[in-house]
C-alpha positions as MATLAB code, in Angstrom:
seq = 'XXXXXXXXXXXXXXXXXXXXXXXXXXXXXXXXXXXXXXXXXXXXXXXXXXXXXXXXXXXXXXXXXXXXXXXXXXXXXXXXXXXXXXXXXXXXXXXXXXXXXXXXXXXXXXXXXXXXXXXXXXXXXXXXXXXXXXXXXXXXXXXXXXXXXXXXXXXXXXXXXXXXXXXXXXXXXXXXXXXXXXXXXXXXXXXXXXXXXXXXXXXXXXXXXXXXXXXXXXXXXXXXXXXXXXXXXXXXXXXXXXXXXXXXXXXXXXXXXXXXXXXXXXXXXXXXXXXXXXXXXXXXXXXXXXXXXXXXXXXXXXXXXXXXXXXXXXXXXXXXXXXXXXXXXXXXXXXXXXXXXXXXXXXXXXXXXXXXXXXXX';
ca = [
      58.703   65.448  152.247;
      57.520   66.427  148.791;
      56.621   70.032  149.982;
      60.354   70.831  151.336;
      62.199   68.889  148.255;
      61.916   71.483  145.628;
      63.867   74.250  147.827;
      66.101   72.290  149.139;
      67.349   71.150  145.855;
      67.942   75.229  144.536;
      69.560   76.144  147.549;
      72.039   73.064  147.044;
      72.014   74.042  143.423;
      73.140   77.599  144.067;
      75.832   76.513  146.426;
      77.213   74.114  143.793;
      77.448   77.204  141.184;
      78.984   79.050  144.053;
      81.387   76.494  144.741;
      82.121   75.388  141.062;
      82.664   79.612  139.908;
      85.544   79.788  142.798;
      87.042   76.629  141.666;
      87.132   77.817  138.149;
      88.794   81.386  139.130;
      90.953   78.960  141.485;
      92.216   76.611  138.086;
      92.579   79.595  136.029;
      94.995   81.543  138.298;
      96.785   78.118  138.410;
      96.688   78.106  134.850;
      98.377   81.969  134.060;
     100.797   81.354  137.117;
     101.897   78.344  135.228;
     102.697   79.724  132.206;
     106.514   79.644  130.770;
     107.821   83.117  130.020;
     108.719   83.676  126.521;
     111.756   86.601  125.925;
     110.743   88.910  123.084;
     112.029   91.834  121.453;
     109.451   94.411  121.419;
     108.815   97.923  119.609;
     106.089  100.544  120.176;
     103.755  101.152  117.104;
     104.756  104.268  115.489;
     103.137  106.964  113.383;
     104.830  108.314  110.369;
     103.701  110.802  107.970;
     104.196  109.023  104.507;
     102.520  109.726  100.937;
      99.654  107.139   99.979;
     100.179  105.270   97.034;
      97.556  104.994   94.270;
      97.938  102.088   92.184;
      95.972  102.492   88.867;
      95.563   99.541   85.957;
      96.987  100.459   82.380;
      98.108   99.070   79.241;
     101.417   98.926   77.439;
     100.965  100.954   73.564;
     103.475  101.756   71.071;
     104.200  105.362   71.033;
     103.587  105.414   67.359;
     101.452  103.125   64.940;
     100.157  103.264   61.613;
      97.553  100.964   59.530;
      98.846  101.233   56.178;
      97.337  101.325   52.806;
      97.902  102.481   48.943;
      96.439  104.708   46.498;
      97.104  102.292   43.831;
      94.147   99.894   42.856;
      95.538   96.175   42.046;
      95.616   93.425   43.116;
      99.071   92.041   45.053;
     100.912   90.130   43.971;
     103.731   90.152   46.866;
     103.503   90.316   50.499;
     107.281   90.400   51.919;
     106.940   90.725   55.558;
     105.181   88.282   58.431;
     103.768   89.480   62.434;
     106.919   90.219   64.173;
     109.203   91.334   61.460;
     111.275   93.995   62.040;
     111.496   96.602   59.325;
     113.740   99.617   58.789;
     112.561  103.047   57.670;
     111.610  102.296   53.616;
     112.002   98.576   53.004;
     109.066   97.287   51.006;
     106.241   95.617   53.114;
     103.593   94.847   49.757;
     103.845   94.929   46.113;
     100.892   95.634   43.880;
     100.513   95.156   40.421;
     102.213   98.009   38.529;
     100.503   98.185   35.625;
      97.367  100.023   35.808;
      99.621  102.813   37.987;
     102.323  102.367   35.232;
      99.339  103.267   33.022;
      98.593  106.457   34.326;
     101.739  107.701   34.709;
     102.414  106.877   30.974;
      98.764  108.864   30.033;
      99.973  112.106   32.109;
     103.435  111.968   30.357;
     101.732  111.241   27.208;
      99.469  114.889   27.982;
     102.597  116.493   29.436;
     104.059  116.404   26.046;
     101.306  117.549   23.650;
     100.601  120.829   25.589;
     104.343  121.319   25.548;
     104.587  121.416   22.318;
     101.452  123.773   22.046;
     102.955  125.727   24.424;
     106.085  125.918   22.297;
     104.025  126.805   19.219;
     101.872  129.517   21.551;
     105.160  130.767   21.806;
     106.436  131.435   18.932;
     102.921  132.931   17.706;
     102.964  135.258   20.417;
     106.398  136.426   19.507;
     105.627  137.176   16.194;
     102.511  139.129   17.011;
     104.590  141.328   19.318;
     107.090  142.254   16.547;
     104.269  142.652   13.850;
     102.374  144.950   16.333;
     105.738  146.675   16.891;
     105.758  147.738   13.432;
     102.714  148.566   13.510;
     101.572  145.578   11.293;
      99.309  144.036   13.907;
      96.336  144.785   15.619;
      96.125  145.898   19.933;
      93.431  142.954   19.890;
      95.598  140.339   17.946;
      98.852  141.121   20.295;
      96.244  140.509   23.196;
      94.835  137.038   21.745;
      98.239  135.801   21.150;
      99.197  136.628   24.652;
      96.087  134.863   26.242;
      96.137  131.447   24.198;
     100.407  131.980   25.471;
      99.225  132.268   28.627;
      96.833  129.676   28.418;
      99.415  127.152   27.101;
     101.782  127.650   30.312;
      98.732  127.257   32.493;
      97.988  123.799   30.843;
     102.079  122.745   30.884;
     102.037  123.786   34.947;
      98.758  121.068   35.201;
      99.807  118.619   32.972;
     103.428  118.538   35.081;
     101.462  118.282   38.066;
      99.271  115.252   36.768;
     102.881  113.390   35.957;
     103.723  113.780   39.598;
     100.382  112.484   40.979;
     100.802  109.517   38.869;
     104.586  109.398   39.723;
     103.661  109.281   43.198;
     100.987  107.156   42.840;
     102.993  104.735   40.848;
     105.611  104.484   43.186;
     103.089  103.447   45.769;
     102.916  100.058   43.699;
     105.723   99.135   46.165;
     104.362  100.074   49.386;
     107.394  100.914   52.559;
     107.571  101.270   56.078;
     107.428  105.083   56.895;
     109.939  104.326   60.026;
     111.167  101.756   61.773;
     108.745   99.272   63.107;
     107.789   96.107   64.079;
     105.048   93.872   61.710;
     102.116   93.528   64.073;
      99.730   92.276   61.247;
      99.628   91.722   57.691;
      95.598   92.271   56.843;
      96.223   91.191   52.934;
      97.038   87.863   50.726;
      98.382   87.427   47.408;
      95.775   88.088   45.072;
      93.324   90.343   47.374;
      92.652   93.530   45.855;
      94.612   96.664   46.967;
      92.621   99.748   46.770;
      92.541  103.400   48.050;
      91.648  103.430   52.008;
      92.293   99.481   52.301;
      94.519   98.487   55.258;
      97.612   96.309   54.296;
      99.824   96.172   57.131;
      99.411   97.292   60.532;
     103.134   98.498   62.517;
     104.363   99.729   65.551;
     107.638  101.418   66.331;
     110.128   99.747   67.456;
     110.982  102.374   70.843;
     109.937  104.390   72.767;
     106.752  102.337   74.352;
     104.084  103.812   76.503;
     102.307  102.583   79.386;
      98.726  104.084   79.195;
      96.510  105.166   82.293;
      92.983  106.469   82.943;
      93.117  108.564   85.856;
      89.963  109.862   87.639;
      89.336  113.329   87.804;
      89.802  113.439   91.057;
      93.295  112.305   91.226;
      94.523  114.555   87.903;
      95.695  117.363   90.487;
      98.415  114.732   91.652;
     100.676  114.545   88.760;
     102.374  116.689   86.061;
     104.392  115.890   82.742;
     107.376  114.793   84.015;
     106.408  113.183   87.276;
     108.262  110.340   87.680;
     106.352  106.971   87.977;
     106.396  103.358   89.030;
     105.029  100.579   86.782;
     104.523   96.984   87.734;
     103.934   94.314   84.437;
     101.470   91.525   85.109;
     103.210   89.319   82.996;
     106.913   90.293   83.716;
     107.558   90.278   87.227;
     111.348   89.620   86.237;
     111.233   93.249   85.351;
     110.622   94.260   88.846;
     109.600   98.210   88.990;
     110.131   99.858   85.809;
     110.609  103.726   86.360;
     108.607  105.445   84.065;
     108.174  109.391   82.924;
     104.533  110.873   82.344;
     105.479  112.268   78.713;
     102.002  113.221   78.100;
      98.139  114.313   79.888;
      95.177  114.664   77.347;
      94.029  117.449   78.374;
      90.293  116.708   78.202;
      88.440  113.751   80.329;
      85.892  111.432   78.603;
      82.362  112.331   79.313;
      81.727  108.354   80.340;
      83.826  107.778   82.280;
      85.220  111.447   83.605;
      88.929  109.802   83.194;
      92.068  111.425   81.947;
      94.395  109.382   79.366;
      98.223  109.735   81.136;
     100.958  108.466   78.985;
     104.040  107.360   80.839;
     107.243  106.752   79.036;
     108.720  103.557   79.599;
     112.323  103.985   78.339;
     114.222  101.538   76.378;
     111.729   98.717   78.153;
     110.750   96.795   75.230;
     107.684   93.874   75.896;
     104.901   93.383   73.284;
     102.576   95.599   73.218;
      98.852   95.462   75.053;
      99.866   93.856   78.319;
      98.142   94.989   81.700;
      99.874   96.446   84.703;
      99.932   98.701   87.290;
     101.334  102.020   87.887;
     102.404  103.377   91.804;
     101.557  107.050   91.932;
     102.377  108.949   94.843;
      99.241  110.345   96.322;
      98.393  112.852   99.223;
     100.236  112.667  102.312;
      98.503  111.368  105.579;
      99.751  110.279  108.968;
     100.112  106.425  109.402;
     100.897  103.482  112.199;
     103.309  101.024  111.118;
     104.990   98.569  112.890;
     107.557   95.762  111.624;
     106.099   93.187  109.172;
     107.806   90.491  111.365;
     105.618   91.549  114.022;
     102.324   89.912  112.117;
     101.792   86.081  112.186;
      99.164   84.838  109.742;
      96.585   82.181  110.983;
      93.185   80.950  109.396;
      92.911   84.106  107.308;
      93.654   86.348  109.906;
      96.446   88.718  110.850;
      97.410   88.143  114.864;
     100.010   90.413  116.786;
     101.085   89.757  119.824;
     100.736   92.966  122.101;
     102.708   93.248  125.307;
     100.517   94.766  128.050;
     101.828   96.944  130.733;
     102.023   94.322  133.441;
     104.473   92.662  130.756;
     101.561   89.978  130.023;
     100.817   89.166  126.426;
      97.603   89.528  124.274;
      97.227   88.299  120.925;
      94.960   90.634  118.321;
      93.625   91.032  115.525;
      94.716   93.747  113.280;
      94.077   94.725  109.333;
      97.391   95.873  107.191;
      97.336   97.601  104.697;
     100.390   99.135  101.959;
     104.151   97.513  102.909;
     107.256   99.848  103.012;
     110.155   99.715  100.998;
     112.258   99.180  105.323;
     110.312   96.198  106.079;
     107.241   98.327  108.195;
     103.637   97.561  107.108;
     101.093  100.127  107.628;
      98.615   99.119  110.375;
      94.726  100.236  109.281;
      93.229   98.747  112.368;
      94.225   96.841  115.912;
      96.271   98.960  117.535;
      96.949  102.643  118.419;
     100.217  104.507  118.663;
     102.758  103.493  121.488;
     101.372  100.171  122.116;
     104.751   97.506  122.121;
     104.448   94.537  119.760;
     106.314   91.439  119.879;
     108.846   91.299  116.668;
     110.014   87.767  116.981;
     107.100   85.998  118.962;
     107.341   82.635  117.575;
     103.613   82.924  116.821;
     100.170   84.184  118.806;
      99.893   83.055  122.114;
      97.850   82.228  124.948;
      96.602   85.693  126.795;
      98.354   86.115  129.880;
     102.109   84.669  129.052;
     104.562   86.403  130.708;
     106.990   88.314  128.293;
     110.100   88.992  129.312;
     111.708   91.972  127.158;
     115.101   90.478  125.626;
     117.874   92.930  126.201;
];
């Protein structure tokens, strides 16, 4: 009995596999002929030929800024502007001390006026010497060494007058201005801190005309030109929507680091603070591409499903990878499917393999 158990049992075994694989292929036929069929609208995945976007980071600058700073050495004794005060084109920003520039300006008026009046005395000398050598009275040498110390006075008038307009200028600096209109950024000085020559008092930005500042690779530089027109996107203003910007500017030389080109796009009469992140949209090379609706592609777990409807009308649900959305409601397909396969648009979701779809007219 022992010696014909052990084959008996795998032939019974094998029987039972048998038996259990048809009933399985038996339950599953049961199980697609049971299905409900679900009406669909469907649409074949097309390819278009479409540009590629680049989207590149940048930051927002003020088309012109300025750190400024005196000549006059003082301390101040006023600071009349805050961060974020608007300023016109002149209006004071910091007042120094006056009186050592005051000082100077009264020395080089003070010198201005003595070599006038030796100038005035050269002069008359001179004159003399050229009617006394006209009569024969004076000398070739004489006439010449009144015309040199003449000369010599004028020279020293010309240099004193120019020393009265350094310290003119210099004193008017006591009062220091905004050389256009601007907007405060920072004030970098206190009453009683010491103004001097190279010293940062106030830092400004203009008012318009803002810039929204891009490194481009070296490899993309061939795609635009000045005046290509270009999307931005602002982190931190999505109220703003797509701000249509103008490339006003490409430095024409890449940094050796980082073999980048700095593009400056115009942003119009956009005004937002200055040094906020965003993205620009360039229009890149132009490729051929599958898209298909964006209501086609249900979201579960992570993934991105369509439903695909076979050609014995049957559905199967796959997995696909998207990639850039258009502006007509089509999403570019990377992945998943090939051209003139028919999606389901308004599947209410993935679905079991094998569901009869029934094409709504």
């Amino acid at each position: 009995m022992k010696h014909f158990s052990q084959p008996i049992t795998i032939a019974s075994s094998v029987a039972l596999v048998v038996l259990g694989l048809g009933c399985a292929d038996e339950g599953s036929h049961a199980t697609r002929t049971e299905l409900e069929p679900v009406q669909v609208s469907v649409v074949q995945v097309e390819t278009v030929t479409a540009e590629h976007t680049i989207e590149i980071r940048g930051i927002v600058q003020p088309s012109q800024q300025a750190n400024i700073s005196s000549r006059v050495v003082g301390p101040v004794v006023s600071v009349k502007v805050r961060p974020g005060s608007v300023v016109n084109k002149g209006q004071a920003l910091v007042e120094i001390q006056p009186e050592a520039a005051e000082g100077q300006l009264s020395q080089a008026a003070g010198a201005l006026a003595q070599v006038k009046a030796a100038h005035a005395l050269a002069e008359r000398n001179f004159r003399r010497y050229e009617a006394l050598h006209g009569e024969g009275a004076a000398s070739e040498l004489e006439l010449d060494m009144a015309r040199m110390q003449f000369e010599q006075a004028q020279g020293a008038v010309e240099q004193a007058q120019g020393a009265v307009k350094s310290a003119t200028s210099v004193a008017n600096e006591a009062i220091v201005r905004a050389p256009f209109n601007a907007r405060i950024v920072q004030t970098l000085v206190e009453v009683g801190d010491l103004a001097a020559p190279g010293r940062h008092l106030v830092r400004l930005e203009a008012l318009g005309g803002q810039q929204f500042w891009l490194s481009i690779r070296e490899s993309q530089i061939h795609l635009i030109e000045t005046g290509t027109h270009v999307a931005v996107e602002l982190d931190s203003r999505p109220d703003l929507g797509l701000i249509e910007g103008v490339i006003d500017e490409i430095i024409p030389s890449a940094d050796p680091a980082t073999h980048s080109f700095t593009v400056k796009v115009g942003l119009g009469t956009t005004k937002v603070p200055s040094g906020i992140s965003g993205r620009a949209h360039l229009a890149g090379e132009s490729n051929q591409r599958l898209v298909i609706p964006v209501s086609a592609v249900h979201a579960r777990g992570g993934l991105e499903l369509v439903v695909v409807r076979s050609s014995d009308g049957s559905s199967r649900t796959r997995a696909v990878t998207t990639g850039a959305q258009f502006p007509d409601g089509r999403i570019e397909v990377l992945s998943g499917l090939a051209a003139g396969e028919s999606v389901a648009v308004d599947a209410p979701g993935p679905m079991t393999d094998g569901t009869p779809l029934e094409v709504r007219r």
